[in-house]
C-alpha positions as CSV (number, residue, x, y, z in Angstrom):
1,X,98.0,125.2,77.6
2,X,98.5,125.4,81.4
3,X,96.0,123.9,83.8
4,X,94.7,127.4,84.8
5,X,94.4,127.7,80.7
6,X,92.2,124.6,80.2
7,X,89.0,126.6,82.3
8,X,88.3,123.2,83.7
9,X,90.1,124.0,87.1
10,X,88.0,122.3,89.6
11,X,86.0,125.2,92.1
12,X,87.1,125.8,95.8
13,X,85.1,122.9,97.3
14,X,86.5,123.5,100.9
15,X,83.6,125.4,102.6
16,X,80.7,123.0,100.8
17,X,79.8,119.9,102.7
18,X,82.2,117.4,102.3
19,X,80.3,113.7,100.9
20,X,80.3,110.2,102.6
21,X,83.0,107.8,101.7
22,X,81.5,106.0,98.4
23,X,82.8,102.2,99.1
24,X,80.8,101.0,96.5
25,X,82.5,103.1,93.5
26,X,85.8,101.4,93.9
27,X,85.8,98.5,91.8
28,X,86.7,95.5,92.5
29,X,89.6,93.6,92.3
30,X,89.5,90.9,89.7
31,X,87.2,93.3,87.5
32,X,90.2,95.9,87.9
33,X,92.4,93.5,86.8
34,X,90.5,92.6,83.7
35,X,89.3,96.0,82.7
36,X,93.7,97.1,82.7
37,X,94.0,93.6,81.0
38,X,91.1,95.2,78.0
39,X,92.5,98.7,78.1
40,X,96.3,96.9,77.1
41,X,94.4,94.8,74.5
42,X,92.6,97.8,72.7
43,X,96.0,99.7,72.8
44,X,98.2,96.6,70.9
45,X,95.0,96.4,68.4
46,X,95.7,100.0,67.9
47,X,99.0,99.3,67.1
48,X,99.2,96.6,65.5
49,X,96.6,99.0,62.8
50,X,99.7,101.1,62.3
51,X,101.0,98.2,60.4
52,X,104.5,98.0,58.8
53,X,104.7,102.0,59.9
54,X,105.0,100.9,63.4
55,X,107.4,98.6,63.1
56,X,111.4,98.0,63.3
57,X,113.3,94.7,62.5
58,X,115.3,93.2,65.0
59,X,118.0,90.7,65.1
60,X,116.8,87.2,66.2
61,X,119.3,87.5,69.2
62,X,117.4,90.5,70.4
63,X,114.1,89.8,69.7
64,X,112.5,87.1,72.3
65,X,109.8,88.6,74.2
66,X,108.8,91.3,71.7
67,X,105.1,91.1,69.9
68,X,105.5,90.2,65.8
69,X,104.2,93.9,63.4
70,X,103.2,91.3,60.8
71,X,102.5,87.9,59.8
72,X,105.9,84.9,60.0
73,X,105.3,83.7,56.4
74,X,108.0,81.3,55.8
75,X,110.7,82.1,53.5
76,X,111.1,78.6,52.7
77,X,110.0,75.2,51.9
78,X,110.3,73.3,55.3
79,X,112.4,71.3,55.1
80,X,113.7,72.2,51.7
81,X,114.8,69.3,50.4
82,X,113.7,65.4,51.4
83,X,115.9,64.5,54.6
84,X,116.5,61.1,56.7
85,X,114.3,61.2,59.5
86,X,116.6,58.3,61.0
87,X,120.1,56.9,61.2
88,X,120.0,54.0,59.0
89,X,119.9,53.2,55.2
90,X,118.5,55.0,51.7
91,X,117.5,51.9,49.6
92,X,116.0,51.8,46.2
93,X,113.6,49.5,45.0
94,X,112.9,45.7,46.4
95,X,115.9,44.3,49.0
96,X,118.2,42.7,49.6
97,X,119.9,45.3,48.9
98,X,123.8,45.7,47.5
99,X,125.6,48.4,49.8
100,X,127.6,51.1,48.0
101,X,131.1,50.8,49.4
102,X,131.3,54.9,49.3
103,X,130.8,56.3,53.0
104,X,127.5,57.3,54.6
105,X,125.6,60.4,53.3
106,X,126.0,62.9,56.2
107,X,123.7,65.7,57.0
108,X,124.9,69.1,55.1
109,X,126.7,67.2,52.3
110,X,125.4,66.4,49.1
111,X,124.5,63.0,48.9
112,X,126.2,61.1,46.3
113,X,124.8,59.7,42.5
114,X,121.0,58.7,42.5
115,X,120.6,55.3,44.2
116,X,120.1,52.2,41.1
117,X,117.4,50.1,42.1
118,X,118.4,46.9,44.6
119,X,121.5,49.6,46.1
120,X,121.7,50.8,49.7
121,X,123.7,53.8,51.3
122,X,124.3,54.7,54.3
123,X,122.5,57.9,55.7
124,X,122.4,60.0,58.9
125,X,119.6,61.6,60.4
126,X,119.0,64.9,58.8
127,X,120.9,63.9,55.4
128,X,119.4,64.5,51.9
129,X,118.4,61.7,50.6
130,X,119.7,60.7,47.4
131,X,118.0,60.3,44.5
132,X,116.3,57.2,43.3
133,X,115.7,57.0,47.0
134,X,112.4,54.6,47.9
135,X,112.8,54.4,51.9
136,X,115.1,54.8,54.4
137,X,115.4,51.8,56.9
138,X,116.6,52.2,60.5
139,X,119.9,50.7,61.5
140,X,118.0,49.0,64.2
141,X,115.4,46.8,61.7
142,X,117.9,45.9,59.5
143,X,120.9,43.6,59.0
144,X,124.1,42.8,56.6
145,X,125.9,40.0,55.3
146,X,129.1,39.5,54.0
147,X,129.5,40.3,50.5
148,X,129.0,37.8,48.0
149,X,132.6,37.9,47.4
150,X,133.3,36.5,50.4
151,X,131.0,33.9,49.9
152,X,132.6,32.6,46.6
153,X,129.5,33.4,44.5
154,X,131.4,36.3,42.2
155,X,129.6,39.3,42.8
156,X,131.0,42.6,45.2
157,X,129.8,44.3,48.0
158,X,127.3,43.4,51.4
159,X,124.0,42.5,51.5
160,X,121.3,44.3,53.5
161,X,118.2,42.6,54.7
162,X,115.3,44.7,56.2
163,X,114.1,42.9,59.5
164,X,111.0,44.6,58.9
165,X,108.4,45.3,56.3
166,X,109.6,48.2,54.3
167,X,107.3,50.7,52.9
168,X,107.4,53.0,50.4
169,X,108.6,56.6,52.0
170,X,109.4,55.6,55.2
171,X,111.1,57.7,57.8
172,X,111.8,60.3,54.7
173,X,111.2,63.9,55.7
174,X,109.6,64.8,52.7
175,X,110.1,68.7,51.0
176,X,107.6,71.0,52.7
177,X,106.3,68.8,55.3
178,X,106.3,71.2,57.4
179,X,105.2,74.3,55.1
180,X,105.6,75.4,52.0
181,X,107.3,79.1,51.4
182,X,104.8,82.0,51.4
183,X,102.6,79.9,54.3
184,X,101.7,82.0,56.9
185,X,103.6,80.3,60.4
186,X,102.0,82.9,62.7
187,X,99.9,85.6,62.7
188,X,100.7,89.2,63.3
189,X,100.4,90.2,67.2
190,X,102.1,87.0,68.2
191,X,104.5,87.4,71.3
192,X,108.3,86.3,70.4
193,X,108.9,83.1,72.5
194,X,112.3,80.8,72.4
195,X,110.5,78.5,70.3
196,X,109.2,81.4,67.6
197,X,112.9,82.2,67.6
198,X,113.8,78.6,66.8
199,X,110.8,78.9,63.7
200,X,112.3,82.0,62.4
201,X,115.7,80.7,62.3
202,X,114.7,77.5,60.4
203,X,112.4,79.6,57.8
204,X,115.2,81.7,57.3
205,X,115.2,84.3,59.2
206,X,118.1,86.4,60.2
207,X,115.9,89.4,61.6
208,X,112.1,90.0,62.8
209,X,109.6,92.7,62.1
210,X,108.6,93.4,65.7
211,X,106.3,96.2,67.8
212,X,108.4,98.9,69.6
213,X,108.0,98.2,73.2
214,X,105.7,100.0,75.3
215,X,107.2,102.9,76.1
216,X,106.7,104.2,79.5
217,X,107.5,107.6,81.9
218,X,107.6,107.4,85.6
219,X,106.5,110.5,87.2
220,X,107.3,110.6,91.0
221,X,105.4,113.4,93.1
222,X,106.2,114.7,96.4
223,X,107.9,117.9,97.8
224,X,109.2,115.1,100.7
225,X,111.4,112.6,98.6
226,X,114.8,112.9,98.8
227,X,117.3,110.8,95.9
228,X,120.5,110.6,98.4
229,X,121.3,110.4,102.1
230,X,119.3,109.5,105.2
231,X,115.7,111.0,105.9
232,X,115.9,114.2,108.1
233,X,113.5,117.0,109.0
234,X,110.1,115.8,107.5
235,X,112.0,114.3,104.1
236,X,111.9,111.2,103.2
237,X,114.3,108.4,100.3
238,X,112.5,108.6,97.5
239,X,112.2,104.4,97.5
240,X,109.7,104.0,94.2
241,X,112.4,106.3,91.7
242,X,115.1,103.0,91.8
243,X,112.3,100.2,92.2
244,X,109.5,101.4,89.1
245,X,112.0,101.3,86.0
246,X,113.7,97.7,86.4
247,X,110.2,96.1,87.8
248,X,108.2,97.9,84.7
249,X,111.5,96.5,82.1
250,X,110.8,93.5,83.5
251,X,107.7,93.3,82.5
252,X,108.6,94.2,79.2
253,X,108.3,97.8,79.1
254,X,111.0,100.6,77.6
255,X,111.4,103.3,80.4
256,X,112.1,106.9,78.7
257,X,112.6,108.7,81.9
258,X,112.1,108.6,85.8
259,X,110.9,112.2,86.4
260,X,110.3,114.1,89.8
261,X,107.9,116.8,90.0
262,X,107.0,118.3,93.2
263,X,103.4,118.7,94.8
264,X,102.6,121.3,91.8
265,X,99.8,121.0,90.0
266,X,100.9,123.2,86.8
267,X,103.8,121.1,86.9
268,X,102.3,117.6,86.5
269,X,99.7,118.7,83.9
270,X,102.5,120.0,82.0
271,X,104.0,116.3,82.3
272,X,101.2,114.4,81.6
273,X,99.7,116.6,78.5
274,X,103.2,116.9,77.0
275,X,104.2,113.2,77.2
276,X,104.6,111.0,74.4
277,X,104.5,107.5,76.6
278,X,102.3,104.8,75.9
279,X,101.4,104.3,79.5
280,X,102.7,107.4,82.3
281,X,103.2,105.6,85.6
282,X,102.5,108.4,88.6
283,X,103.3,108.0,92.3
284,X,101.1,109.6,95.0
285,X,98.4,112.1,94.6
286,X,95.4,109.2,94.1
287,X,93.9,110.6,97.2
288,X,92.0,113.2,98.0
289,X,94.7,115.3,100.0
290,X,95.6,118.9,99.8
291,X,98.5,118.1,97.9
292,X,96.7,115.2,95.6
293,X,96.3,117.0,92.2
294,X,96.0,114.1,89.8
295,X,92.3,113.9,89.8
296,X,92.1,117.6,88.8
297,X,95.0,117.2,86.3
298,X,93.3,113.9,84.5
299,X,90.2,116.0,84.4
300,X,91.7,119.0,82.9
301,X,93.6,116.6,80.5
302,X,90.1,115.4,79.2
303,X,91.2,112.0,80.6
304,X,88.9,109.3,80.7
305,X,89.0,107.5,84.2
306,X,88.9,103.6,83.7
307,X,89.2,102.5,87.2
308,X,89.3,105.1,90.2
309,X,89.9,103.1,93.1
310,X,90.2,99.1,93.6
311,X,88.7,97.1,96.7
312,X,92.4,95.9,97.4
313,X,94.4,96.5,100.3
314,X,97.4,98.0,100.6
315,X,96.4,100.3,97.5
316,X,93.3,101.0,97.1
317,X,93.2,104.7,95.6
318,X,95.4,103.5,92.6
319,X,93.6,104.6,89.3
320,X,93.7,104.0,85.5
321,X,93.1,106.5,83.1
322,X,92.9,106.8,79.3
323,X,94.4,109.9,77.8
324,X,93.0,111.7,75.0
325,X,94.7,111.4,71.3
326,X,94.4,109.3,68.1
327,X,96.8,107.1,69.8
328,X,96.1,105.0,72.9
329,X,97.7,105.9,75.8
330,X,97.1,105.3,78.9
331,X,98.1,106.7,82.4
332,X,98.1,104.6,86.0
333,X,98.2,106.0,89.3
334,X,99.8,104.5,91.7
335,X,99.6,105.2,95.3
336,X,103.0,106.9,96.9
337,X,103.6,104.4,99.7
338,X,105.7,101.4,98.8
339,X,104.2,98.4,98.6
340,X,99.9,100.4,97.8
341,X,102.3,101.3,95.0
342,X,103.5,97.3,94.3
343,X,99.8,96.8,94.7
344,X,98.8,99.0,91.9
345,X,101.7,97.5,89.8
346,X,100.5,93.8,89.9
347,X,97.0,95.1,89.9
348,X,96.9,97.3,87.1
349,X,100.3,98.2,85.4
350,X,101.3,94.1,84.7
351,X,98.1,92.9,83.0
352,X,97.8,95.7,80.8
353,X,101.7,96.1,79.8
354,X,101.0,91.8,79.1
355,X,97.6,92.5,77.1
356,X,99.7,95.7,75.3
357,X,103.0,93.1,74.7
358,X,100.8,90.3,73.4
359,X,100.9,87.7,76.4
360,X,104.6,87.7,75.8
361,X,105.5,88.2,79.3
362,X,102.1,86.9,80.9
363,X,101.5,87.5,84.8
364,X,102.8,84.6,86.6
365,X,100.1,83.3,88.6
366,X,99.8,80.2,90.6
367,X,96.7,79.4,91.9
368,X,95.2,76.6,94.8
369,X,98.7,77.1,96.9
370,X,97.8,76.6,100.7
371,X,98.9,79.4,103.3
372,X,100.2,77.7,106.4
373,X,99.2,80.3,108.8
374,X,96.2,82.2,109.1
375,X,95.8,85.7,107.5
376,X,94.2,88.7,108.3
377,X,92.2,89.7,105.8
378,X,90.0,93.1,105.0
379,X,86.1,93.3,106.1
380,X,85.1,94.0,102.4
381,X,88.4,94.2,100.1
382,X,91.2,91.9,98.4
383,X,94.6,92.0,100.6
384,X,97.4,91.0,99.2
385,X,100.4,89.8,101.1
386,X,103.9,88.8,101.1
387,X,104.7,85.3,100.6
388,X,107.5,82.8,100.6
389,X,106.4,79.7,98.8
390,X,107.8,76.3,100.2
391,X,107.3,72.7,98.8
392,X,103.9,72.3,101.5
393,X,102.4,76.0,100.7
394,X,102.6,79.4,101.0
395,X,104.1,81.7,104.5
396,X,103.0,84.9,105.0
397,X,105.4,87.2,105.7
398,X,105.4,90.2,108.3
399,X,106.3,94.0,107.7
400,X,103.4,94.1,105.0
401,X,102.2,97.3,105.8
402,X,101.6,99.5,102.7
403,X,105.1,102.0,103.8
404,X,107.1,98.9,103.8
405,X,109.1,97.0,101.4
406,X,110.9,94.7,104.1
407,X,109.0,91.5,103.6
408,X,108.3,92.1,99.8
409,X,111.9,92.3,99.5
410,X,112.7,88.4,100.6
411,X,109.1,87.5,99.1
412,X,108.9,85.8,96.1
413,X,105.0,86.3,95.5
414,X,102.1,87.3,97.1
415,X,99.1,85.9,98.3
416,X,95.9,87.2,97.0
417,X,93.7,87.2,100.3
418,X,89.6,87.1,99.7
419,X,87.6,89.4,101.7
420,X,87.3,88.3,105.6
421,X,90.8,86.6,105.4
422,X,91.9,83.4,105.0
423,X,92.5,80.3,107.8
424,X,95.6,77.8,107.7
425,X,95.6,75.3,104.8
426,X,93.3,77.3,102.7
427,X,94.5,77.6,99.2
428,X,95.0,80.7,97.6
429,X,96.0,82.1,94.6
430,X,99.7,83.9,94.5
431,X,100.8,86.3,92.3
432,X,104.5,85.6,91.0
433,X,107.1,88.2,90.9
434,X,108.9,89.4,87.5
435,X,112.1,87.7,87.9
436,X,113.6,84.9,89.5
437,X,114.2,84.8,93.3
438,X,115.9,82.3,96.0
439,X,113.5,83.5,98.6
440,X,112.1,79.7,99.1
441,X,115.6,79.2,100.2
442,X,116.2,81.6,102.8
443,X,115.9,79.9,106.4
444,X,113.2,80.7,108.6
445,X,115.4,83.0,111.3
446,X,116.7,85.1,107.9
447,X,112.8,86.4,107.1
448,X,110.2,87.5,109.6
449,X,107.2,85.5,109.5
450,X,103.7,86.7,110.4
């Protein structure tokens, strides 16, 4: 069905009195923030419904930072068998002991015949213990003597003396300490961190039964943007194509496709009704333009509109949308200059890709860093603005108008600025970037400072 098909094409409103601007319906920043954060959570509940269905098994290797389809039971008894939880001895029964004059039982070797009470072995950390096995003591609270056949009293082999009371169990790692197999280590939803891969591996896992990632289109509108050579007559680089896919991978999405669609409406309702993303990511036409169709589109989509317009500038017309279908989908608006459009990004894209990934790539946020120079701010809105963090607080940086990625470029966060501004040595909260950067490093004459 085209858009003309749907009968929901909105009338020609251009001779009717045009309203007042409505301030008040934007919402506001934080609560735009948290209602992307809900809509992401709602969709990975959805998800995670699907079950087993939904999910694929991936190799440990590949795995960190994806969200768990089901339960980490353990495979295993951890450990599986009694270890040494110290370098030292196994002893049996009351000391002194008689050490065995075979070597010392090593981790990943059997250990040798069970232990006949009054005998010691030596045993590494990790090592079975063998059986007959009362305690292990640590080399450190014990001590040896020269065997007795040294001493001229007959009998063979050293004598070890604890320095320590012994008790019964000591420093033994006993079977299943840890958990027994069929235990449940973690639930399902749980994000895939280095130390869940380091669980897996020592339950026995050689593969985990993860979510597919998000999977996300970019649509980029505009009859102006150009993909190669340098802006002439009116057109302009097309600067949000190269800079959406890697930022929204980093954030742990899987881009399908960068599209560009031109400033036609039939064209873009096409796009959006026929895509199978989990989240569409749009560029320009949030406004209210000639050329702006997406309001018209999302309404003739029988889109539900989340969050249309933030108190946040650069960005402000940015949107959220939840698209129709048994599956929850979602669709975020960004604005078509370059940094509105990083604006709409932090604010709504990366809490709702981190609610829909399970936390496992959480915002990075910093909050009470002081800004050393005083910031413009908005009458009424959140600003947020380039930063380079040093060891004494934030600097604002210049060229952070919303066309310009110049100072986001050598930034490496920015600076949430409350309403009215903020003066030097106020603390503020900054919003970290999704990979690492050396901009705290870069001297003073190499980035322009506001």
């Amino acid at each position: 069905m085209t858009l003309k098909e749907s009968a929901l094409v909105a009338p020609d409103t251009a001779s009717l009195p045009q309203p007042a601007e409505e301030p008040h319906r934007a919402t506001a920043w934080p609560v735009a923030r948290t209602t992307a954060a809900e809509a992401g959570a709602a969709a990975r509940a959805g998800r995670l419904g699907e079950g087993a269905r939904g999910s694929l098994d991936v190799p440990l290797g590949a795995a960190l930072g994806r969200v768990l389809a089901g339960p980490l039971l353990a495979l295993t008894d951890l450990p599986s068998f009694d270890t040494s939880a110290m370098d030292g001895w196994a002893v049996a029964g009351t000391g002194p002991w008689t050490v065995r004059e075979e070597g010392a039982v090593l981790a990943g070797h059997a250990p040798a015949a069970v232990l006949a009470d009054g005998e010691a072995v030596r045993i590494a950390t990790g090592a079975r213990v063998p059986a007959g096995t009362t305690a292990v003591i640590r080399t450190e609270h014990s001590r040896t003597e020269p065997s007795r056949t040294e001493r001229g009293d007959g009998a063979s082999g050293p004598l070890l003396h604890a320095l320590r009371e012994v008790r019964a169990r000591q420093d033994i790692r006993p079977r299943g300490q840890e958990c027994r197999a069929g235990d449940r280590l973690l639930p399902a939803g749980s994000a895939v961190t280095p130390a869940v891969l380091g669980l897996a591996a020592a339950a026995g896992y050689d593969a985990l039964p993860v979510l597919p990632r998000p999977r996300v289109e970019i649509l980029v509108l505009g009859d102006e943007l150009l993909t190669a050579g340098l802006p002439h007559e009116g057109l302009i680089r097309d600067a949000l194509g190269p800079m959406l896919g890697p930022w929204l991978e980093a954030l742990g999405a899987e881009v399908l496709a960068t599209r560009r669609i031109g400033d036609d409406a039939e064209e873009l309702y096409a796009a959006v009704t026929g895509s199978t993303a989990d989240l569409l990511i749009t560029t320009g036409g949030t406004a209210a333009g000639p050329v702006d169709h997406l309001h018209r589109v999302l309404d003739a989509a029988g889109a539900t509109l989340l969050v249309d317009g933030v108190k946040v500038r650069p960005g402000h017309p940015m949107l959220l949308a939840r698209l129709p279908g048994e599956d929850p989908r979602h669709l975020v608006g960004l604005p078509g200059n370059p940094l509105a459009a990083v604006s709409g990004l932090l604010t709504l894209a990366e809490p709702l890709l981190a609610a829909l990934t399970g936390g496992a790539r959480e915002p990075h946020r910093t909050p009470g860093v002081p800004v050393q120079d005083e910031v413009q701010g908005h009458p009424h809105d959140t600003r947020l603005v380039p930063v380079v963090r040093r060891a004494d607080g934030a600097v604002p940086l210049h060229y952070n108008g919303p066309a310009m990625l110049r100072g986001i470029a050598a930034a490496d966060g920015l600076a949430v600025v409350p309403p009215g501004g903020a003066r030097p040595g106020q603390a503020l909260e900054i919003l970290g970037l999704p990979w690492p950067t050396a901009a705290g490093d870069v001297p003073a004459e190499g980035v322009c400072f506001t």
